[in-house]
LUMKOL-309993 format. One record per residue (C-alpha): residue number from 0; residue in three letters; chain; x, y, z. Coordinates in pm, whole numbers. Example, Ala and Ser with C-alpha at 12.3 -4.5 7.8 and 13.67 -1.06 7.14 Angstrom:
2
[atom 0 "ALA" "A" [1230 -450 780]]
[atom 1 "SER" "A" [1367 -106 714]]
END
This chain:
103
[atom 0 "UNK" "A" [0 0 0]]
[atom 1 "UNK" "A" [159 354 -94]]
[atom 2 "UNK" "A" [205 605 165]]
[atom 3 "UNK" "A" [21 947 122]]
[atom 4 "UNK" "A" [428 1098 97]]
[atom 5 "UNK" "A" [458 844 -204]]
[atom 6 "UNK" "A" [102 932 -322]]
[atom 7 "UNK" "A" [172 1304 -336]]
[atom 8 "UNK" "A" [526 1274 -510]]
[atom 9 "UNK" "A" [338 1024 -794]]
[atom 10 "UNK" "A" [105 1324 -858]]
[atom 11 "UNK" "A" [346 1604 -870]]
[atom 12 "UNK" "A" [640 1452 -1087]]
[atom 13 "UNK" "A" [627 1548 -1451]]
[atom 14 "UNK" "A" [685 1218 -1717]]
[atom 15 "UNK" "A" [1006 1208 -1871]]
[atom 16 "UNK" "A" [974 1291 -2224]]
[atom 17 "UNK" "A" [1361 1214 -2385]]
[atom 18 "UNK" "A" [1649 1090 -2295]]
[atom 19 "UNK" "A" [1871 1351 -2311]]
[atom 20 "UNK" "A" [2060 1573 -2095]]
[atom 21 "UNK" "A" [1808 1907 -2165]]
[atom 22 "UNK" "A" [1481 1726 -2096]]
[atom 23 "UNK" "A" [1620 1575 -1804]]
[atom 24 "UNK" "A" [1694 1912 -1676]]
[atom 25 "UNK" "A" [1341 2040 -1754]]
[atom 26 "UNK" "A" [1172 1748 -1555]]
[atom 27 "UNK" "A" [1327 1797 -1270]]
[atom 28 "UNK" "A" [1285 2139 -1270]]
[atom 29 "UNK" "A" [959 2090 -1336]]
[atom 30 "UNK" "A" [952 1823 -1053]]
[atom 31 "UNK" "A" [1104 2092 -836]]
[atom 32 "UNK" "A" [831 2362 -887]]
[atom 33 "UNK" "A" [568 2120 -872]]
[atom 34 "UNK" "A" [639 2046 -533]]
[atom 35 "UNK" "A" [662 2395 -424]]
[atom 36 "UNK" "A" [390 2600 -636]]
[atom 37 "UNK" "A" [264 2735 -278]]
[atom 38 "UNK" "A" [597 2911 -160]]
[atom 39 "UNK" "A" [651 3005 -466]]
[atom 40 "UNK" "A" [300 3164 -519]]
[atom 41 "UNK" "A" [390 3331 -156]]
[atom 42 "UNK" "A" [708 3485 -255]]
[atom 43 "UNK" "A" [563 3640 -605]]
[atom 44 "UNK" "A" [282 3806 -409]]
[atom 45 "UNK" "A" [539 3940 -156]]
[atom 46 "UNK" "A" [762 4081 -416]]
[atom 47 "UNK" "A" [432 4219 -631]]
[atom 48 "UNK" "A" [365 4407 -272]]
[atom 49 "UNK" "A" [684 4486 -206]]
[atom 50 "UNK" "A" [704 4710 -575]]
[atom 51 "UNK" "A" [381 4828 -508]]
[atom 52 "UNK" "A" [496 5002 -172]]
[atom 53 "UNK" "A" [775 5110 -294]]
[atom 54 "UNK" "A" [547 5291 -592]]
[atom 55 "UNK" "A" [334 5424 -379]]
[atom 56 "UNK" "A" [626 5566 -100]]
[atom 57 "UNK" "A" [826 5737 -405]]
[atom 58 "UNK" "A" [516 5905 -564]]
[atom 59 "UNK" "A" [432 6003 -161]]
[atom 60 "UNK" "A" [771 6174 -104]]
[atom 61 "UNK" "A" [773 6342 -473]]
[atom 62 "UNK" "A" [461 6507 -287]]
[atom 63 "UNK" "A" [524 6525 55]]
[atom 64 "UNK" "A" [892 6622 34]]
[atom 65 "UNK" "A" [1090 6719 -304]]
[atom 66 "UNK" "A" [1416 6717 -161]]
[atom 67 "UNK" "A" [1405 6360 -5]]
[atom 68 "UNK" "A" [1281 6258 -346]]
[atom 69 "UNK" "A" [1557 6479 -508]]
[atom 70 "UNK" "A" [1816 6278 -333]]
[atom 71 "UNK" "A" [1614 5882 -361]]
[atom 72 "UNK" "A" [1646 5984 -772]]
[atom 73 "UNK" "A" [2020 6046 -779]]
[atom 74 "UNK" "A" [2121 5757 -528]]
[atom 75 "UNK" "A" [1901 5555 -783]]
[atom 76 "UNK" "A" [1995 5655 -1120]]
[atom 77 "UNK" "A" [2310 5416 -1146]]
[atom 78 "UNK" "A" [2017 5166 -1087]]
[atom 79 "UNK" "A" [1831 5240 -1400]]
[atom 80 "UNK" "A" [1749 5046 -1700]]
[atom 81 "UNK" "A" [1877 5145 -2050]]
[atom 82 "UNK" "A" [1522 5214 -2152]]
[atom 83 "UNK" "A" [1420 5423 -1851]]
[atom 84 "UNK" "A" [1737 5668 -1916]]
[atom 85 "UNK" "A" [1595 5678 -2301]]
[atom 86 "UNK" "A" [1252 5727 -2243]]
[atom 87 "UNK" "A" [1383 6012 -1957]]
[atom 88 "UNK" "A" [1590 6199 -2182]]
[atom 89 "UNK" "A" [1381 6161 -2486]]
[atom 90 "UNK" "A" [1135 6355 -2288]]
[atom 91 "UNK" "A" [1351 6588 -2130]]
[atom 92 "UNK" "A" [1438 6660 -2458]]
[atom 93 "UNK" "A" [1030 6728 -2572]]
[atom 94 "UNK" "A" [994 6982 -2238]]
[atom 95 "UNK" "A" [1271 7152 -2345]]
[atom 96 "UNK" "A" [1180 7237 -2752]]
[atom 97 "UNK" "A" [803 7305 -2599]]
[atom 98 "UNK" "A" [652 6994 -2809]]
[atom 99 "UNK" "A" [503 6736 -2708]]
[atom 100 "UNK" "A" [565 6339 -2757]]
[atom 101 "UNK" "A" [355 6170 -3066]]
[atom 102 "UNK" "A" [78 5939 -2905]]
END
């Protein structure tokens, strides 16, 4: 008689579909995430929270307190994505002719 452990693990593992090294690796990762969709539905929803907060504090202090937000915007520019600076200085760039960005 199988064990509710053994039961459980029967369920969750994904069929091997080759024999070679690369689908070996995606079963057991698959394996690996089966067994764990719960944490790992936890953690996504604390991160998605987490940038949300975040959001909300920086648009907050660009309110509340330009100076503080002054200073969060330098300390974080090295952070940046190429596409953020772009999209920054392509509008920078708009303000400063007196046009406006096509739609």
């Amino acid at each position: 008689m199988p064990t509710k452990d053994s039961a459980e693990k029967s369920e969750n593992e994904v069929p091997s579909q080759g024999s070679n090294v690369q689908d070996g690796f995606a079963t057991d990762t698959l394996n690996l995430i089966a067994g764990h969709k719960g944490k790992l539905a936890v953690g996504a929803a604390a991160a998605l929270g987490l940038m949300i907060l975040y959001h909300w504090r920086e648009k907050s202090l660009a309110e509340e307190d330009p100076q503080a937000y002054a200073q969060l915007k330098k300390f974080t520019a090295p952070f940046k994505s190429a596409d953020e600076v772009e999209q920054e200085e392509f509008e920078r760039r708009m303000r400063e002719q007196g046009t406006h960005p096509p739609i």
